[in-house]
N, C-alpha and C positions, 0 to 999 in steps of 0.2 A: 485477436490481434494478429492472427497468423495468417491470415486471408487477408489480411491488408498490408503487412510488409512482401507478400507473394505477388500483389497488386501493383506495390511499388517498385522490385524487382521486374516484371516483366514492363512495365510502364518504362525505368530508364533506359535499360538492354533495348526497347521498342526504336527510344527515340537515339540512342545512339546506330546502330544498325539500320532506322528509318530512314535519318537525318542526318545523320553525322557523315557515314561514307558517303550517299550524295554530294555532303556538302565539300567533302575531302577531293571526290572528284572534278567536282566543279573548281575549287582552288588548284586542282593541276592540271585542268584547263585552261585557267586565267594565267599560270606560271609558263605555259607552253606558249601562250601566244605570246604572251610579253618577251620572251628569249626568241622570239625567233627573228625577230627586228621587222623593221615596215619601211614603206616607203611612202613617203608624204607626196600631197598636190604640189607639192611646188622643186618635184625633183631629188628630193634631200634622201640619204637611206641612214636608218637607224640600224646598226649592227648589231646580231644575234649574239645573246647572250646565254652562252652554252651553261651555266652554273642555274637559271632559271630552267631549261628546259633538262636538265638531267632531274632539278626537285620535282618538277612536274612529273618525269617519269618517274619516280621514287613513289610518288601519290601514287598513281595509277599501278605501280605493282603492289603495294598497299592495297589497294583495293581488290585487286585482284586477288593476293592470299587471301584476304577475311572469306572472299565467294568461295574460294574453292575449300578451304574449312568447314564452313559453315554446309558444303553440299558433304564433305565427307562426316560430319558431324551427325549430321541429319540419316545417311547411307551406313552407319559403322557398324548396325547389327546385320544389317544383309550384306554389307562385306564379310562381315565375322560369319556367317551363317555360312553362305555359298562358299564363299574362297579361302575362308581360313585366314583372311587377311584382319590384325587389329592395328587398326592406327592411332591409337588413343592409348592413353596405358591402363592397364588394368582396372586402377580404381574406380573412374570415370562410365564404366559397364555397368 
């Protein structure tokens, strides 16, 4: 039983870190372009809607912590090794 809830642990953490931040950035994608207003065939301009494009950026630094985490996550014993540096707290070593 222990090999298969290990199975399932790495299976969800997969699909959220596979699929999920993609999809996180992809929706503040879609929130950037819609805040930024357009202008149509026929002359008209839709004005930029600053409350979309700040969510957008809120994604996108979202995404960007999980990366830079995830690389110190991955790096914390060769920080800890060479530099002395821990950036995690103890337990987690």
């Amino acid at each position: 039983m222990h090999t298969v809830e290990s199975i399932a642990k790495v299976l969800v953490v997969g699909l959220i870190l596979g699929a999920g931040l993609p999809a996180l950035f992809a929706v503040g994608l879609k929130l950037h372009a819609d805040g930024a207003g357009d202008e149509h065939a026929d002359g008209t301009v839709t004005a930029p809607n600053p409350a979309l494009k700040a969510a957008g950026y809120l994604l996108f630094g979202l995404v960007v912590a999980v990366i830079i985490v995830g690389i110190l996550w991955v790096c914390r014993h060769t920080l800890d090794y060479h530099l002395g540096i821990r950036v995690f707290p103890e337990s987690v070593y």
